[in-house]
C-alpha positions in Angstrom: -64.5 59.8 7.4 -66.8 60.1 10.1 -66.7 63.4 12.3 -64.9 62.0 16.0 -66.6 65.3 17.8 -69.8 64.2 16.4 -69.8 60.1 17.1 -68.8 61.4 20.7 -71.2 63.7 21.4 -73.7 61.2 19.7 -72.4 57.8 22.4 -72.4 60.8 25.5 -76.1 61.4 24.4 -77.1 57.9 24.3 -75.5 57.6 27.5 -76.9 60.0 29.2 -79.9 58.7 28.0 -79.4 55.9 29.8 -78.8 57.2 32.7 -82.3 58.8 32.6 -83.7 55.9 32.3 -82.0 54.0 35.0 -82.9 57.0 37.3 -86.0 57.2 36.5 -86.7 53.4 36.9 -84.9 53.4 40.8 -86.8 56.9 41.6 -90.4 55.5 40.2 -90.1 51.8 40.2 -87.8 51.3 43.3 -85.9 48.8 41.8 -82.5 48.5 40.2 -82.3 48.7 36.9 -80.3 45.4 36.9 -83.1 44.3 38.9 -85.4 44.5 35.9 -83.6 43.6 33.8 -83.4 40.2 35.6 -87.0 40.1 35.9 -88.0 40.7 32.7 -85.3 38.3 31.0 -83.2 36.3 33.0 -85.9 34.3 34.9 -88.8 34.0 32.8 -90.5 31.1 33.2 -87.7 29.0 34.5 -89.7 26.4 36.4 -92.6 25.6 34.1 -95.2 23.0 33.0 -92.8 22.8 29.4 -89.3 22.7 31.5 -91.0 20.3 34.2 -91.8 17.7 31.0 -88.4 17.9 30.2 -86.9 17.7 33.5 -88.9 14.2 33.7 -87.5 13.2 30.6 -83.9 13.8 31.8 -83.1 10.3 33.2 -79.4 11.2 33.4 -76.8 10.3 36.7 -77.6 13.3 38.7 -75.2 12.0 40.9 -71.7 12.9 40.1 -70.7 16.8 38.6 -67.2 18.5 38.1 -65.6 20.5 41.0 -66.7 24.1 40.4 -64.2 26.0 38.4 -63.9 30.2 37.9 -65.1 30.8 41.2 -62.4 32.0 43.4 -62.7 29.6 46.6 -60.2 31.3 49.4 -59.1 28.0 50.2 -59.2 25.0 48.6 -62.5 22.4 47.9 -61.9 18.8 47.6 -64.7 16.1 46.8 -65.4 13.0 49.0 -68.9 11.0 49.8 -70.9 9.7 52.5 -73.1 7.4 52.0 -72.5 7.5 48.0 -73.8 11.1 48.0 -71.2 13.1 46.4 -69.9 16.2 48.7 -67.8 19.0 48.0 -65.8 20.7 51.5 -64.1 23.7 52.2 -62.5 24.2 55.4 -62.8 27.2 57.4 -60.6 29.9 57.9 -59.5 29.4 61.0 -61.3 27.4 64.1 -63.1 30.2 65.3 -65.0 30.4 61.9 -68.5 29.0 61.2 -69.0 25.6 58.5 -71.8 26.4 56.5 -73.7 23.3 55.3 -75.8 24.4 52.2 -78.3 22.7 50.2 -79.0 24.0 46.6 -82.1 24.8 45.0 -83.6 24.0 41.7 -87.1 22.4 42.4 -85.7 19.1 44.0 -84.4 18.4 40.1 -81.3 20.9 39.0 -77.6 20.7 40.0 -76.1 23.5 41.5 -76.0 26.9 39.8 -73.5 29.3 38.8 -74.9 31.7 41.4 -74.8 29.1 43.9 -71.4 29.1 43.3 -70.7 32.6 43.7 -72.6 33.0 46.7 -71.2 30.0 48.6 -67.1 31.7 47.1 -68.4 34.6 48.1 -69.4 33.6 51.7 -66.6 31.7 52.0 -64.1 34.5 51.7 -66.2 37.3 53.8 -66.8 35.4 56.3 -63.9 33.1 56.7 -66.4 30.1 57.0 -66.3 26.8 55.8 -68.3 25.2 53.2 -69.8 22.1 52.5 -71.9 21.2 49.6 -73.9 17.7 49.1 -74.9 17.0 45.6 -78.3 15.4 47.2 -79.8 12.4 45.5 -82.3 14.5 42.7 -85.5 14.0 40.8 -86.5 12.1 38.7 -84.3 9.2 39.6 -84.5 9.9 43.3 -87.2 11.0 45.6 -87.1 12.9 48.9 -87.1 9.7 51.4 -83.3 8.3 49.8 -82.3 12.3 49.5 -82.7 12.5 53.5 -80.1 9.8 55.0 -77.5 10.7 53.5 -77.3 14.3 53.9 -78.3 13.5 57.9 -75.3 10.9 57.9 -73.5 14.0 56.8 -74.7 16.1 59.2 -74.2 13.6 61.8 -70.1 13.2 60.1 -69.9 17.3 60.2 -70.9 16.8 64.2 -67.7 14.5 64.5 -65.3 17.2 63.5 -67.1 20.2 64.6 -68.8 21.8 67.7 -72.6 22.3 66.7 -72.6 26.0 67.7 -70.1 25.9 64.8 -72.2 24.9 62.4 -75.0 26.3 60.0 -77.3 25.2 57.6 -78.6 27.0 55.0 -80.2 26.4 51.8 -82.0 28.5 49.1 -85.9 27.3 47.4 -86.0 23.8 47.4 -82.8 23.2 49.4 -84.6 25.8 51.8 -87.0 23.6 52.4 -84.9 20.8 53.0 -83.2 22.9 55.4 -86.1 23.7 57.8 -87.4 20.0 56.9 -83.9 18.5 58.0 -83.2 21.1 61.3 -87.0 19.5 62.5 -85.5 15.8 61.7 -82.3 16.4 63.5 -84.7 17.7 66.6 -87.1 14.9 66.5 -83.8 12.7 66.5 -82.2 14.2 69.4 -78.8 15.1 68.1 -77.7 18.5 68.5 -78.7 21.6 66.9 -77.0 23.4 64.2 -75.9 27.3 65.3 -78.4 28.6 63.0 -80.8 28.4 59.9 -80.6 30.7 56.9 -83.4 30.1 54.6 -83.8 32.2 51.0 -86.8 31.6 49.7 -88.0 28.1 50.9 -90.2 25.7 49.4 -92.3 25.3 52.7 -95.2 23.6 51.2 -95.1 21.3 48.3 -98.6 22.1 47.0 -98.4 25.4 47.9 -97.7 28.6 45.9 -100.0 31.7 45.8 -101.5 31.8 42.3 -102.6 35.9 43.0 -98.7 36.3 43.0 -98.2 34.4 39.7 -98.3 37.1 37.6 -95.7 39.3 39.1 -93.5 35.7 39.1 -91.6 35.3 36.4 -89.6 32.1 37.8 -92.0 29.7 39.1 -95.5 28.6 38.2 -98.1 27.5 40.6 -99.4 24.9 37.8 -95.6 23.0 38.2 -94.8 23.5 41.2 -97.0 20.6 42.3 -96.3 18.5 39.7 -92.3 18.9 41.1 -93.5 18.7 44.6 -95.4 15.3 44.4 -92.6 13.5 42.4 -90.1 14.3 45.2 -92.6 12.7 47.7 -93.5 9.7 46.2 -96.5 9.1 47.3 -95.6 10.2 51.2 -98.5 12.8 52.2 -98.1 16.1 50.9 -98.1 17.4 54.2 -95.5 15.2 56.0 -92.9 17.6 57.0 -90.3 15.5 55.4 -91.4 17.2 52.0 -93.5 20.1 53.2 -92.0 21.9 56.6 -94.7 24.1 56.9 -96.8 21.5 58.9 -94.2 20.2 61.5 -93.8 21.2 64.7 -91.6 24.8 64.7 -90.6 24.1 68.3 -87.0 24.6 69.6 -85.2 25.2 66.5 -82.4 27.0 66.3 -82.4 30.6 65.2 -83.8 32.1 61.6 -83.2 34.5 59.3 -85.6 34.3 56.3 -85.8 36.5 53.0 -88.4 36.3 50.5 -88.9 39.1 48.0 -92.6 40.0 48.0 -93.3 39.0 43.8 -92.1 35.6 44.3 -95.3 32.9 44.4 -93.6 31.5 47.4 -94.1 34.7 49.6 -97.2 34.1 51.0 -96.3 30.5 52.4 -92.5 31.8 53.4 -94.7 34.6 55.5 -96.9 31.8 57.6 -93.4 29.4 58.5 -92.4 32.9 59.6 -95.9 33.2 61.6 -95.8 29.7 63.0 -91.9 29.9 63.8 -92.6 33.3 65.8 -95.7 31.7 67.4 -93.5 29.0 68.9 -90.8 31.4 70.5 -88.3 30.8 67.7 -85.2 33.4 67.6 -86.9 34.2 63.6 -86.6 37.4 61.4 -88.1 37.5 57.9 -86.2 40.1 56.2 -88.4 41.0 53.1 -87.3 41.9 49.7 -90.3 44.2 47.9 -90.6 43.5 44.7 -87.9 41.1 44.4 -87.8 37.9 42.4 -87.4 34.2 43.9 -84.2 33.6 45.4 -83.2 37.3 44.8 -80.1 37.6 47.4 -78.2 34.9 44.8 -79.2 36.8 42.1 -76.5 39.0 40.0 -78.6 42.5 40.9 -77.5 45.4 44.0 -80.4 44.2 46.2 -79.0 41.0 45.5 -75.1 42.1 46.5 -76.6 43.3 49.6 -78.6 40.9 51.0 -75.2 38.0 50.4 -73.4 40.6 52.3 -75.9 40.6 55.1 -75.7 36.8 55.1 -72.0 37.2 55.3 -72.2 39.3 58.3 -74.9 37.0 60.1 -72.4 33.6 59.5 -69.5 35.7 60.8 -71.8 36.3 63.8 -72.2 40.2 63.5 
């Protein structure tokens, strides 16, 4: 039989091995250890040329998903649509509390994540807000031009039942982009503004990407990214801000907050919709996460536990 004393002393060694280790990687990398563990596993290579072939292959009905389940909603979330588009709605806590309109990520092509979830529960029960959560037309069945009515008709329902200085809209990568892109429809069409505009990591600029980031990106690829990007146009210029916000007119929008984490091969296009906003006297702050991963306040890491609570504290106006 095996000595208890010496299996003991043998697990508090290995442990405190450990612990060396995960010092020693926050003292000399600056990261969390969770944080590189995420890097170097979790998201490798999640939008590529391989997964973009597939993703074109997938001709499935994008169109209707289940209810999320094991996320712990504060209040409950029901399921009705406008304009076919299916939409998931929690109210707010009370009327004094924001609705936060969010469009999901995953390169104009994925459904919503786990960690979108999370967040949006999260969020939800912080800061007492509402949610509401379009399942947006999606590649490759649909493009970017039948994606955009219905989730303005939703918008424009959202105004029926709530004050626009109620309302947010906020959106992570792709759905980032489709937030600044839908905020610069909603000016152009006169209706009123949403409260505010949270962006995480935004897809500014379908073509763009910075390829001397690519090899600290272990998520996106600047080789797929385009291929994505022009399917979800359709043949509509690359640089209509429909598909690619970057070039519309920043004027008047509401106010900003931005985070980008600086290995992420959408930094360098995040940081010039940050410049242009600035440039035309938005209310805009670009809160930068160094060498953090795309979309890293959703992701399950400390930096990114403390940016969602930041975002908390920005919806519940603080």
């Amino acid at each position: 039989m095996r000595n208890p004393n010496k299996l003991l002393g043998t697990l508090a060694g290995i442990a405190a091995a450990l612990l060396v280790i995960f010092l020693g990687i926050k003292l000399f990398d600056g990261r969390s250890p969770q944080a590189v563990f995420v890097h170097e596993v979790i998201g490798f290579r999640a939008l590529d040329m391989k997964k973009y072939a597939e993703d074109k292959a997938d001709l499935s009905d994008k169109g209707t998903i289940e209810a999320p389940t094991g996320f712990k909603f504060p209040r409950p979330m029901r399921e009705y649509r406008v304009e076919g588009m299916q939409v998931f709605e929690a109210d707010p806590a009370d009327d004094s509390k924001p609705v936060l309109l969010y469009l999901h990520g995953g390169g104009y092509c994925h459904n919503f994540a786990k960690q979108h979830w999370k967040a949006l529960a999260g969020w939800a029960d912080e800061a007492g807000c509402g949610v509401v959560a379009p399942n947006y037309p999606l590649l490759p069945l649909h493009t970017a031009t039948e994606a955009h009515p219905p989730v303005l008709a939703l918008y424009r329902n959202l105004l029926g039942r709530y004050p626009a200085d109620r309302i947010v809209i906020a959106g992570d990568s792709a759905g980032g982009g489709f937030t600044l892109a839908l905020a610069q429809e909603i000016r152009d069409a006169s209706i009123d503004l949403p409260r505010s505009l949270i962006l995480i990591a935004p897809w500014v600029d379908i073509l763009g990407g910075d390829a001397s980031l690519q090899k600290r990106d272990n998520w996106l690829t600047v080789e797929a990214l385009p291929k994505f990007g022009r399917d979800w146009a359709d043949g509509i210029d690359p640089k209509d801000p429909m598909v690619s916000p970057l070039y519309g007119s920043m004027e008047g929008l509401p106010p900003t907050d931005i985070y980008a984490g600086t290995w992420d091969v959408l930094y360098t296009d995040v940081v010039k919709a940050y410049g242009k906003m600035k440039a035309a006297g938005v209310d805009v702050r670009l809160r930068v996460g160094e060498k953090m991963d795309h979309v890293y306040p959703l992701l399950p890491t400390p930096e990114g536990k403390a940016a969602r609570k930041e975002i908390a504290g920005i919806l519940s106006g603080k």
